[in-house]
Each structure stands twice: as structure tokens, then as C-alpha cells.
C-alpha positions as CSV (number, residue, x, y, z in Angstrom):
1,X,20.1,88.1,-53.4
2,X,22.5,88.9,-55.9
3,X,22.6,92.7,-57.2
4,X,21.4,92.4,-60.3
5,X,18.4,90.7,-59.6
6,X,16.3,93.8,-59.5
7,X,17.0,94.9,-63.1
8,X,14.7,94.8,-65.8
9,X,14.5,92.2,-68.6
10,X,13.5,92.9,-72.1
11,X,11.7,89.1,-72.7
12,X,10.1,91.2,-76.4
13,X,12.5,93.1,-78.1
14,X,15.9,94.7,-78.4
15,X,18.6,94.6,-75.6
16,X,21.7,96.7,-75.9
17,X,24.7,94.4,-75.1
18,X,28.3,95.3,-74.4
19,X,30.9,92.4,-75.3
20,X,33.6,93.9,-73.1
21,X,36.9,92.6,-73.3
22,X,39.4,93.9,-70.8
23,X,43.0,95.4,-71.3
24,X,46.0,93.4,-71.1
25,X,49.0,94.6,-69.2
26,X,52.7,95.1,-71.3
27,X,53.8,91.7,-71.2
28,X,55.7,89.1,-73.8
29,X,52.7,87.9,-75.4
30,X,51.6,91.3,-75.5
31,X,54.0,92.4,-78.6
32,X,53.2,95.8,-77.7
33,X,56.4,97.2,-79.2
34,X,56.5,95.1,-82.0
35,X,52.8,95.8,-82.9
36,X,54.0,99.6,-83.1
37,X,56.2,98.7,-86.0
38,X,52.9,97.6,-88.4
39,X,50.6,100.1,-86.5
40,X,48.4,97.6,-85.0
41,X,47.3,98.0,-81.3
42,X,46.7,94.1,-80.4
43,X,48.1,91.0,-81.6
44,X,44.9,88.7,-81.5
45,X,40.7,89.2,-81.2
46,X,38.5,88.4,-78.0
47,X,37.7,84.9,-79.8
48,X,35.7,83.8,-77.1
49,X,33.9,87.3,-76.6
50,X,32.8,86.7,-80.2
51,X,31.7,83.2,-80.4
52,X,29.5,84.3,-76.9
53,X,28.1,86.9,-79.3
54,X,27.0,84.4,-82.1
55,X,25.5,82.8,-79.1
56,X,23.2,86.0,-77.9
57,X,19.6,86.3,-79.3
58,X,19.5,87.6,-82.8
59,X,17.3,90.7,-81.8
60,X,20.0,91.4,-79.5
61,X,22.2,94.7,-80.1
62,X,25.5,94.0,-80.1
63,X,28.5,96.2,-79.6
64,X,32.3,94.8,-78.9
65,X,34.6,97.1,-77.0
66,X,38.2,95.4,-76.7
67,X,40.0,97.9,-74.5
68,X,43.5,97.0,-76.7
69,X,42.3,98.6,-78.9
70,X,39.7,101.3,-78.2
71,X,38.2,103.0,-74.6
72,X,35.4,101.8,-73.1
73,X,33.5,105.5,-73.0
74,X,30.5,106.8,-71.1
75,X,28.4,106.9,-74.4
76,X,28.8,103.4,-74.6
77,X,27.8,102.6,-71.1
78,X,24.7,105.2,-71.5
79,X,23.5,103.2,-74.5
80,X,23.7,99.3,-72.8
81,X,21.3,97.3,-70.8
82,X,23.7,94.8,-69.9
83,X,27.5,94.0,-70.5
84,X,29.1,90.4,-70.6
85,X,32.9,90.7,-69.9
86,X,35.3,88.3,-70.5
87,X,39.0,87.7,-69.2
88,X,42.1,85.8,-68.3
89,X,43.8,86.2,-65.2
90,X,46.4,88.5,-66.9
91,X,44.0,91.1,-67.4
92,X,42.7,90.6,-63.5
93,X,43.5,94.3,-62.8
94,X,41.5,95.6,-65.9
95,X,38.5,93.9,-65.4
96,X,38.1,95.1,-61.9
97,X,38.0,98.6,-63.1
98,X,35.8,97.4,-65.7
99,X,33.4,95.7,-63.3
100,X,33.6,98.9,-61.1
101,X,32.3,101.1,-63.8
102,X,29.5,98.6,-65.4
103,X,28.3,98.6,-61.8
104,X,28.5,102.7,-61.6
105,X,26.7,102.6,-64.6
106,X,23.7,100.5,-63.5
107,X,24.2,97.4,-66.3
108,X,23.6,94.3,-65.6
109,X,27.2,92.5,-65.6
110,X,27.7,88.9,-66.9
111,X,30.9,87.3,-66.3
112,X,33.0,84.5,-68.0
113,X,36.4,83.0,-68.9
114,X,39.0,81.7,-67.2
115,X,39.7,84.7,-64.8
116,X,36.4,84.4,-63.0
117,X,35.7,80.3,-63.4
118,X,38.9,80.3,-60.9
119,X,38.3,83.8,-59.1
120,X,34.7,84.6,-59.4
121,X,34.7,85.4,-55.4
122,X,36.6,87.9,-55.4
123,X,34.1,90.1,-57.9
124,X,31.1,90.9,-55.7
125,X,29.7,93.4,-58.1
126,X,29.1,90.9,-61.1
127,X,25.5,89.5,-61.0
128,X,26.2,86.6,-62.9
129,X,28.7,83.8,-64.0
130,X,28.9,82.1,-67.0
131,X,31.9,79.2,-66.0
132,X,33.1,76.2,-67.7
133,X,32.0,76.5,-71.6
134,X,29.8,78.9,-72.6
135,X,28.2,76.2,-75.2
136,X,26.8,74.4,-72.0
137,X,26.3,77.3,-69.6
138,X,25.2,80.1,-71.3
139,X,21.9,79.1,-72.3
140,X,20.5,78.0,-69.1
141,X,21.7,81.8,-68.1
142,X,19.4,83.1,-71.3
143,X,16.8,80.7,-70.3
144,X,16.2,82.0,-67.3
145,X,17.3,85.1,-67.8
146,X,14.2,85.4,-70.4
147,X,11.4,84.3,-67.9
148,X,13.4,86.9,-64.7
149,X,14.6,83.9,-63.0
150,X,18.3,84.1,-63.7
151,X,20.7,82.5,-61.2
152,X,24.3,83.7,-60.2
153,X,26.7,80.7,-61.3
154,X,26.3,78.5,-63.9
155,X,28.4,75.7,-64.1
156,X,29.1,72.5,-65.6
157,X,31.0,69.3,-64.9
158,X,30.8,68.2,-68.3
159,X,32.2,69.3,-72.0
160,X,30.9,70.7,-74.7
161,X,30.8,69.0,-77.9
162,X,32.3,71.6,-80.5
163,X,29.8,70.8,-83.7
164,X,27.6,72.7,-81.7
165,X,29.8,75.7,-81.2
166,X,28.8,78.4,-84.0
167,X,31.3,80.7,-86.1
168,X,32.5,83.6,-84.2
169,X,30.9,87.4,-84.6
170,X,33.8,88.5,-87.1
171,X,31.5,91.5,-88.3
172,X,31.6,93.2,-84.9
173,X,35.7,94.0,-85.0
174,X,37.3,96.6,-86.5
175,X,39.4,93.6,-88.2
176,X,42.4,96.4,-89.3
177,X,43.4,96.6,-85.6
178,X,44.8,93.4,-85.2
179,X,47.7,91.8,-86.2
180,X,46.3,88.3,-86.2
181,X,43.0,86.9,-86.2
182,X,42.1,83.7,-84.4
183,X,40.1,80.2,-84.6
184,X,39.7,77.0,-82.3
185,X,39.8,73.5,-84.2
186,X,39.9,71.7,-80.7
187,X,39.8,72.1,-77.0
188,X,41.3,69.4,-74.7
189,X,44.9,67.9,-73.9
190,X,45.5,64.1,-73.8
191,X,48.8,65.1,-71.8
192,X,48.6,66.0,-68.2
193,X,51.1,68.3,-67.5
194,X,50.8,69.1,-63.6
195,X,51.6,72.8,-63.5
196,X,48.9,73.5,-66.6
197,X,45.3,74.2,-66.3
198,X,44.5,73.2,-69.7
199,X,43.2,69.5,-69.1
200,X,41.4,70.9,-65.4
201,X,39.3,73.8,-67.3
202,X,38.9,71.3,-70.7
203,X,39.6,67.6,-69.9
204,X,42.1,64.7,-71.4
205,X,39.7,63.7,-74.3
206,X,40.6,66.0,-77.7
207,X,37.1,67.4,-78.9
208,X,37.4,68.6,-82.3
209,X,35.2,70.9,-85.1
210,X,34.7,69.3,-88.0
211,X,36.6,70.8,-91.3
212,X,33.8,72.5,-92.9
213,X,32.9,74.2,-89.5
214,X,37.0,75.1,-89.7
215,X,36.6,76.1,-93.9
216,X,33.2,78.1,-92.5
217,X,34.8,80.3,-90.3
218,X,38.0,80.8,-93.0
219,X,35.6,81.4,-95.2
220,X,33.8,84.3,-93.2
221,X,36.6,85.3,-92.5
222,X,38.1,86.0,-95.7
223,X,34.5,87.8,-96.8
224,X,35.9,90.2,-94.0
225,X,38.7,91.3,-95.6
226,X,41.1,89.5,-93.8
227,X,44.2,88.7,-95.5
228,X,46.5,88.1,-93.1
229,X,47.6,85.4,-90.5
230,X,45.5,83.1,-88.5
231,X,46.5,81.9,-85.2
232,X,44.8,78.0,-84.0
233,X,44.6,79.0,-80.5
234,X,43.9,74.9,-79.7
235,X,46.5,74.2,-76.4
236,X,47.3,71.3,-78.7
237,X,46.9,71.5,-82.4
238,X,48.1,68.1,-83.3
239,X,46.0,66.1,-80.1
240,X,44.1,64.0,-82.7
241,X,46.9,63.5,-85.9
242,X,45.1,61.0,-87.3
243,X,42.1,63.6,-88.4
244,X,44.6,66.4,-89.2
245,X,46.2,64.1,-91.9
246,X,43.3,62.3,-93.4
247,X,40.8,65.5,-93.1
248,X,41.8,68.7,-91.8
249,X,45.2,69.8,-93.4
250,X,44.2,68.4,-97.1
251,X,41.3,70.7,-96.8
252,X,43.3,73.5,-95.7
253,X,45.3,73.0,-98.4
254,X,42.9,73.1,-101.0
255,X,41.1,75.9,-99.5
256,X,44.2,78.4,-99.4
257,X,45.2,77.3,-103.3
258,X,43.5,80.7,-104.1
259,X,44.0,82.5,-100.7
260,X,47.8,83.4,-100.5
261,X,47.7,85.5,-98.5
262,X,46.9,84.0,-95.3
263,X,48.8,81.7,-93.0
264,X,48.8,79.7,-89.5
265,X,50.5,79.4,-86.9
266,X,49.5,77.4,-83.8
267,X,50.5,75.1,-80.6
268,X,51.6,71.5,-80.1
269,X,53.8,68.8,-78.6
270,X,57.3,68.1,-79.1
271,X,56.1,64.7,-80.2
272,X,55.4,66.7,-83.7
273,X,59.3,66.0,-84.4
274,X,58.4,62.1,-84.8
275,X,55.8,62.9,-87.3
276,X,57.6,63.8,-91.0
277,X,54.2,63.7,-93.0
278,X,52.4,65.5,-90.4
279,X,55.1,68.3,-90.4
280,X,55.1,68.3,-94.4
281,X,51.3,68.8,-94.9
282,X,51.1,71.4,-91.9
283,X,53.7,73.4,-94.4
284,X,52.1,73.2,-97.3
285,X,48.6,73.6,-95.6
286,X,50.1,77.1,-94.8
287,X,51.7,77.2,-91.1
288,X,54.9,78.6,-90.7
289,X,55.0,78.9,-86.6
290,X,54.6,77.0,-83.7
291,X,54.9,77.0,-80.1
292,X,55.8,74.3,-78.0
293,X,56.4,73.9,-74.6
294,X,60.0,72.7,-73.6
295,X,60.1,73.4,-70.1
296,X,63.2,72.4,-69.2
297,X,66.3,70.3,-70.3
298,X,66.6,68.7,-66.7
299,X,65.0,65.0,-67.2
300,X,64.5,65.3,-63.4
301,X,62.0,68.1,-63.5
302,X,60.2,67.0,-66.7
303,X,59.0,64.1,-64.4
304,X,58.4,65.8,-61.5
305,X,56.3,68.0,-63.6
306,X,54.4,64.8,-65.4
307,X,56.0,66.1,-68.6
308,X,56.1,62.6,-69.9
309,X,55.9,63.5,-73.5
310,X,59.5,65.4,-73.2
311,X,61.6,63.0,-71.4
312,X,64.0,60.6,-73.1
313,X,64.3,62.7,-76.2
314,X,67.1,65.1,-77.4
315,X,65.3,68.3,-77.7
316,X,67.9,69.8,-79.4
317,X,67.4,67.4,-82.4
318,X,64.0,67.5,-82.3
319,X,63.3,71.4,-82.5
320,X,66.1,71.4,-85.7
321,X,64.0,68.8,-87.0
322,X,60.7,71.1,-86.8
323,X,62.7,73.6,-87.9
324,X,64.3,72.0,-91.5
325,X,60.6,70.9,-92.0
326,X,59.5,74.7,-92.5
327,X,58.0,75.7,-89.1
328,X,59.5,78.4,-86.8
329,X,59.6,77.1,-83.3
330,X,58.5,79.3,-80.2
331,X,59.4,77.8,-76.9
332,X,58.0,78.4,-73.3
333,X,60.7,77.7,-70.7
334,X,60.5,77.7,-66.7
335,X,62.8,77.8,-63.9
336,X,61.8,77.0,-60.4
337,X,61.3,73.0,-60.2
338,X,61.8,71.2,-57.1
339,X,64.8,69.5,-58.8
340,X,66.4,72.5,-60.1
341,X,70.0,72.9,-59.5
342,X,72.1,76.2,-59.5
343,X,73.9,74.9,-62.8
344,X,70.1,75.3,-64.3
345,X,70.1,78.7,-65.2
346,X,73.4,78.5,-67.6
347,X,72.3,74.7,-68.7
348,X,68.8,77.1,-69.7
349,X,70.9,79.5,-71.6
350,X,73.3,77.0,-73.6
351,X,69.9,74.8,-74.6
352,X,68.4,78.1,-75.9
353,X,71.0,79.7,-77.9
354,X,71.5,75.8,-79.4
355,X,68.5,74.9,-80.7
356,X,67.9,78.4,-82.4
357,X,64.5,79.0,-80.5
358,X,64.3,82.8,-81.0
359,X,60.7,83.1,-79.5
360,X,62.1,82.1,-76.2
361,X,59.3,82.1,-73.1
362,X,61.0,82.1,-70.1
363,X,59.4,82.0,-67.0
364,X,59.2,81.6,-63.0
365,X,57.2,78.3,-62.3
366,X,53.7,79.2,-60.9
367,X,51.1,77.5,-59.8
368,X,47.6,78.0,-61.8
369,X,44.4,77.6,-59.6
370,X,42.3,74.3,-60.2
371,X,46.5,72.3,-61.0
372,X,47.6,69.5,-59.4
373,X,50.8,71.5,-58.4
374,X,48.4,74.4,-56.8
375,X,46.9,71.6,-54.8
376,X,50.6,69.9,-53.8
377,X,52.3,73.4,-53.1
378,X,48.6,74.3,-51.1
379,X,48.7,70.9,-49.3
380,X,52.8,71.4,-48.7
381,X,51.8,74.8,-47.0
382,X,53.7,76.3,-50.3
383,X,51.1,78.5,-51.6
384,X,52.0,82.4,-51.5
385,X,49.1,83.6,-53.6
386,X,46.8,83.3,-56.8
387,X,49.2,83.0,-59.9
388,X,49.3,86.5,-61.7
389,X,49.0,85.3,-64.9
390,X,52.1,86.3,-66.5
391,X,54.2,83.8,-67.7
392,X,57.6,86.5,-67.7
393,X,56.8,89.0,-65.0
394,X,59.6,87.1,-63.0
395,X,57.0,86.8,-59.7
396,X,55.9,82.9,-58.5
397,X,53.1,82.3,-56.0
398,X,55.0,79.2,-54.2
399,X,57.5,79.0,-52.3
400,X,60.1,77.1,-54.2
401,X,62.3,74.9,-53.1
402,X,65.7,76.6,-54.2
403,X,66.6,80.1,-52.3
404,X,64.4,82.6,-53.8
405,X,67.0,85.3,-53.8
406,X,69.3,82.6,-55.9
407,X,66.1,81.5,-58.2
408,X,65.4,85.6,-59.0
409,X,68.9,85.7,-59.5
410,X,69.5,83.1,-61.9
411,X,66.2,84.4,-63.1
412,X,67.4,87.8,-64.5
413,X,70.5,85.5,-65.7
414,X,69.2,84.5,-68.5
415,X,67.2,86.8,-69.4
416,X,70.2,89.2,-69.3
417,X,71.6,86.8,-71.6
418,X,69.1,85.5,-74.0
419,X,68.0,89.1,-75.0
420,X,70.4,90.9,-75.4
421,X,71.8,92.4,-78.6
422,X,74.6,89.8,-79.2
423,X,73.2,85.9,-78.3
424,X,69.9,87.2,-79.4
425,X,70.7,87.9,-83.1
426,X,73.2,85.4,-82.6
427,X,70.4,82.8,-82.4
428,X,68.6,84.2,-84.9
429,X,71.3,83.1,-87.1
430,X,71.3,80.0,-85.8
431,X,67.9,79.7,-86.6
432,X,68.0,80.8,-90.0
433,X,70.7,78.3,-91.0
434,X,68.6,75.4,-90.0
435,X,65.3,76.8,-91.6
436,X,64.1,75.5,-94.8
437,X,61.7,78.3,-95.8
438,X,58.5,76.7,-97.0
439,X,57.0,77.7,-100.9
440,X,53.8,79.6,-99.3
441,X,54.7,82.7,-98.2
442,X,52.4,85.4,-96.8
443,X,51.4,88.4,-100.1
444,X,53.6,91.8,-99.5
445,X,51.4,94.1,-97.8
446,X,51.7,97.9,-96.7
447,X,52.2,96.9,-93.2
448,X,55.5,95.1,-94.1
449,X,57.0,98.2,-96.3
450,X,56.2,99.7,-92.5
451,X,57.7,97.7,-90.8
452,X,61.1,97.8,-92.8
453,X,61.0,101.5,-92.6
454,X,60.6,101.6,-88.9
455,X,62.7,98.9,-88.3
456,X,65.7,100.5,-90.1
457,X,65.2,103.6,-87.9
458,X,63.9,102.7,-84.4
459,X,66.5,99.3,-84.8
460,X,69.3,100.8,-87.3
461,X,69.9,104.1,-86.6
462,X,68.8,104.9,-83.1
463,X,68.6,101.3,-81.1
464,X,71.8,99.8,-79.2
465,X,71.6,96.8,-81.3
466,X,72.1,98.7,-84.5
467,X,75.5,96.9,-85.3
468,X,73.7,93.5,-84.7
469,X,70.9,94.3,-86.8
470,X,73.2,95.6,-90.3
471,X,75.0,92.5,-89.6
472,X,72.3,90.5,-89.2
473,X,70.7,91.9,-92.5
474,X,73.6,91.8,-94.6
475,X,74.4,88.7,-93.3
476,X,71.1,86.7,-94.5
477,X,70.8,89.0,-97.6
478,X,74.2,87.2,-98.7
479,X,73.3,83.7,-97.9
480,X,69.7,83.2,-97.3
481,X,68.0,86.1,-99.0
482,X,64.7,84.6,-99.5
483,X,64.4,85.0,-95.6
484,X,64.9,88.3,-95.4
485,X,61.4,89.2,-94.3
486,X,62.0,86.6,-91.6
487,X,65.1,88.0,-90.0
488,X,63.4,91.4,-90.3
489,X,60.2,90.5,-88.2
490,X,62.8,88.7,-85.3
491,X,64.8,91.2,-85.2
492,X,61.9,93.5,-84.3
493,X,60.4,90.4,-81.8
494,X,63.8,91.5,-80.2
495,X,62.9,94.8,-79.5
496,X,59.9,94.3,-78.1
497,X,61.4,91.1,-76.1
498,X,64.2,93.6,-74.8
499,X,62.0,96.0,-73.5
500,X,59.5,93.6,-71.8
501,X,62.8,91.5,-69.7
502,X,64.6,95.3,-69.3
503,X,61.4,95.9,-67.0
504,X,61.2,93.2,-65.7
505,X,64.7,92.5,-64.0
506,X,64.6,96.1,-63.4
């Protein structure tokens, strides 16, 4: 019998619930440093911790602690029944200290998320599992949970249908924390990618909100107070064009003709390059950002990897293309393919600095539980552990197939290079000369004056890569001083980027 089984259940009234949200470790996505520069302590919301909550029983009391941005303290453990806790493997260490001290405390622990739907045995103190999508599992839990019959795991083979899902809690964050705040418009990749665990955890077939769910959440959203960016956090954005252009993007563009001060950024394919209306409405519906991943530049590897939808193209071409339309590309890279050669690593470097990708992931391939590459390196005898997570803590949990003293090696290679003072702001030039700054632009906000202030000190006067950044600066103020702001904000991504990969090949 499962431990919580013997705790009480309020079927008439009030329970005291803690949405719990566990702390992520210093890593790229992180923007620890650069979140110092604004005074923000986390770069994006627990989205799914607070579409959970809008899922809870009304008479439910609710009460959020993100540990990014505030303890977890004994007060509020006195004053809960129960806490739900949600996680990715990234924040595995966190939540077992979490778990430990719900458990000390005597609550009731509910689990979720994609940390425990791949790992939920290895948490023998959590009395129950909410895994797959909480719009199909979660109330069975309730259900049951209401008449003191609730089960451990609850889980689903099928998907949920997103009209169903309702608009997230925005009311229970302290919204001024964060740097971004977050909404889904779709879940599901038609792509099959065999190193991701996007299209295992949320299937091939693009399921979509409708617009006036999207404008909804906006709109609550905005009654917040939030002026500021919104990240899409849909794997891929741009899965179902046909309804972005016809019905989504125009009415994001009417909605924000009032609303300057908020913008988007999101994921998608590098089959957005083939699409000039798509990129032109995504402008002028307000995104200015978007990540994509690239992989690799080896044609070899893309198709060992199934990365269909990057093979035959010139990737160079393609990201300038993205970039002239308006949008800032991000990139995630990996090293570590079967078909990696030595002359990789420097063919990684010369592709990067090219195509202007500032935002450059680079990472160690690894192996996500519930891939088709876990289950080939796992059937190969390959398999060295459970992935951590981290998509730049230079570790891999196969064994690959190149030395893994010359993959570490080659590893630190470009990261050495990439990052430091010199290519970096070199390729933020390059990135800036190819960039056609949209008409929206973000409103000038206290945060930004910060920012410039800081900048100019912790970058400017104090930081090794003071001569880059006065070059830098005078360099765009001269010839492209409309995006000033822009080389300001990379050039502090840089710092925070140069402390992350300093650790890490340390």
C-alpha cells in the first residue's frame, strides 16, 4: 500500500495545496547571470504547475512556491494538506530534497511532469503520479481521490485534446520575478527526430488551442500587469502553418495593435526558411526570436539521427534567411553521433561563427528515456545511465562511438572557441549585419535602463571582454543604431554563456 493512503481527505471543504515547483541547477537555459543584470531571479513560470492549478477544485487553497524564485519554508509546509510537485529531469536533484521534506512534513505528495513520467521509480516517498497529460490523468486522481480511493499511477496511452485545457493560474505568481512569461498553442511534433522525447511523451499529430483560447490567456495575462515578453513554449510552433496563417498570427496581430509592449518568441523547424509569408506575419504579429534545432552540419548524422527535415539544405542560407526576415535565431547543436569525425568539432565551429547564431546550444548527444536512440544504445549494450537533463553540462549517458577522451576534447574545443570574448562578439556582428530589425519593438522599461547600467560596469569596466564590448557598441551605434538594445542584451547573453561553458570545461 502506498504511503499516503492513510491520510485524510477533505471530500466538504477547503484543502491547502502546495503547487511546488523545484529549483533548477546553473545551466544555459538557466540565464542565471544574465537575469542578474534586470534583477529577475528566473527566466520563465512553472506553466504546467499553473494550468494543474486551474485544474484543482475551486474550494481548493492554493499557494505556488517556485523555488527560483522564493524558499520553500516550514510555514508553508505547516499550513498544507497536500503538495503537487512538478519537474523536469534537470531539476532531478531538487525535487528529491523536495520530496524528502513534503514527506517529513506528513503532506500528501502528488507527482507529475516529465521527470517522474520517465523516473517515477526511483521516488518511493511520492504517494501518487499524475503521468502523461494532466488534462486526461488528473481527474481520475481527483475522482478518486474525493471518494478515498485514490490509486498510485495514473496513466494514459492516449492525448489530450487542448480545447479542453483551461487558462493557466496567472494570479498565483509574483509575475515581477520573471523575465518571461509563458503559453502553449500546441503540443505534438510531426517530425521524429530519434534522439528527442517530444513525439514519445506527445505524439506525431500537432494538437492545437484555438485562437481565442490563445487571445484568452493574452488577455489575462495582460490584466496581470504583464508587459513584457511571451515565450510559445510549443516544441514546434509552426507544426500546423496552415492555421498560423489563416487564424492565429492575424489575430495576434490585431490583438497587440494596442499592446506594444509585449512580444514572442518561440520554437520551430528549419523548414520555416521556405515559408516568406509565414516569416513576415510572425514579425509583424510580434516575434522577434526563435530557436531551432540545427544539430549538426554533417548530412551523415542528420540521417542517422532521422533529422529528415535538415538534410539537403544549406543551413547557412537558410538561418540568414530567418534572420533578414526579422527573427533572431537560437540554435541547439550536438556532438557525439555515430558518424562524427575528428574534423567535426572545427567544421562545428566554422558553421556557427558563419551563420551568426549567437544563442549557440551546444551539447554532448544524450539519450532521453522513452527515445528510439535510448532503446538502440540500450539494445547495443551502450547505455551508461539516465540522461541528466542538461543539454551543456558536457556529460553523455552512452557510450559513443568516437574515443570519449577525443569527443570531451573536441567538446571543450568549441566551446573555448565559441564563447569567448573575440568570435563571440564577433558573431554578434555577424548577426547584426544580416538582421533586418522588425517595426515592433518591445516599450523602454526600468529593467532595460538596468540593464545598460550594469552592463557598462560588470561588462565595460571590470569584465575581460571590455575591449570587445566598447567595440561592439560603438561599432553598431555607427552603423546600425536602431539595434543597439539588441547588441546590448547579447552582449550580456555572453556573460552568462561564458560563465556557464568556463564551468563546465573546468
Amino acid at each position: 500500500m502506498p504511503p499516503g493512503y492513510h491520510y485524510l481527505v477533505k471530500t466538504n471543504g477547503e484543502m491547502n495545496v502546495l503547487l511546488i515547483y523545484p529549483e533548477f541547477p546553473d545551466t544555459f537555459w538557466s540565464f542565471k547571470h544574465a537575469l542578474e543584470f534586470v534583477g529577475k531571479r528566473s527566466a520563465l513560470p512553472p506553466l504546467g504547475l499553473l494550468t494543474v492549478g486551474a485544474m484543482l477544485p475551486r474550494e481548493w487553497s492554493l499557494r505556488l512556491v517556485d523555488v527560483n524564485v522564493r524558499g520553500l519554508t516550514e510555514k508553508d509546509l505547516a499550513w498544507a494538506d497536500c503538495a503537487f510537485i512538478s519537474a523536469m529531469v534537470v531539476q532531478r536533484e531538487s525535487a528529491h530534497r523536495i520530496v524528502a521534506r513534503c514527506r517529513k512534513a506528513g503532506l500528501r505528495i502528488v507527482a507529475g511532469g516529465p521527470l517522474f513520467n520517465s523516473e517515477h521509480g526511483q521516488f518511493e516517498e511520492v504517494d501518487h503520479f499524475i503521468l502523461n497529460e494532466g488534462e486526461l490523468t488528473l481527474p481520475p486522481f481527483l475522482g478518486d481521490l474525493a471518494r478515498g480511493c485514490p490509486k498510485r499511477i495514473y496513466s494514459c496511452a492516449g492525448f489530450a485534446e487542448l480545447r479542453q485545457t483551461p487558462p493557466p493560474r496567472w494570479e498565483l505568481l509574483g509575475l515581477r520575478r520573471y523575465a518571461s512569461m509563458s503559453i502553449q498553442f500546441s503540443r505534438g511534433c510531426p517530425f521524429n527526430c530519434d534522439f528527442c522525447n517530444v513525439t514519445a511523451l506527445l505524439g506525431h499529430r500537432v494538437r492545437i488551442k484555438t485562437s481565442s483560447q490563445i487571445i484568452a490567456e493574452l488577455d489575462s495575462l495582460h490584466a496581470q500587469g504583464w508587459r513584457g515578453d511571451v515565450f510559445f513554449v510549443d516544441d514546434n510552433f509552426i507544426g500546423n502553418k496552415q492555421f498560423l496563417k489563416s487564424d492565429l498570427l492575424p489575430a495576434l496581430i490585431a490583438w497587440r495593435k494596442n499592446k506594444p509592449g509585449n512580444l514572442f518568441f518561440t520554437e520551430a523547424s528549419i523548414n520555416l526558411a521556405d515559408d516568406e509569408t509565414l516569416m513576415k506575419l510572425l514579425v509583424e504579429a510580434g516575434f522577434n526570436k526563435v530557436f531551432i534545432g540545427i544539430e549538426t552540419p554533417d548530412e551523415s548524422c542528420l540521417a542517422e539521427c532521422s533529422k529528415v527535415q535538415n538534410g539537403n539544405r544549406n543551413l547557412v542560407e537558410d538561418v540568414k534567411r530567418i534572420q533578414r526576415a526579422g527573427l533572431q535565431v537560437q540554435g541547439g547543436f550536438i556532438v557525439g553521433f555515430d558518424h562524427d569525425q575528428p574534423s567535426i568539432f572545427q567544421r562545428q565551429i566554422d558553421f556557427i561563427q558563419r551563420s551568426g547564431i549567437v544563442t549557440a546550444m551546444v551539447g554532448l548527444l544524450q539519450a532521453p528515456a522513452g527515445t528510439r536512440l535510448y532503446e538502440r544504445m540500450k539494445k547495443e549494450g551502450r547505455l551508461r545511465s539516465e540522461s541528466s537533463g542538461d543539454n551543456v553540462d558536457g556529460t553523455t549517458n552512452i557510450i559513443p562511438s568516437m574515443s570519449m577522451d577525443l569527443l570531451k576534447e573536441g567538446y571543450r574545443s568549441i566551446l573555448d572557441h565559441i564563447y569567448a570574448p573575440a568570435p563571440y562578439y564577433q558573431r554578434v556582428r555577424t548577426f547584426l549585419r544580416e538582421y533586418k530589425a522588425p517595426s515592433v519593438r518591445g516599450k523602454l522599461k526600468f529593467s532595460h535602463i538596468l540593464a545598460l547600467l550594469r552592463s557598462v560596469y560588470w561588462i565595460g569596466l571590470v569584465g575581460r571582454e571590455r575591449l570587445q564590448y566598447w567595440k561592439l557598441l560603438l561599432w553598431t551605434q555607427f552603423l546600425h543604431p536602431r539595434l543597439l538594445p539588441d547588441a546590448i542584451v547579447l552582449a550580456i547573453y555572453g556573460y552568462h554563456f561564458r560563465k556557464i561553458c568556463q564551468r563546465h570545461v573546468a
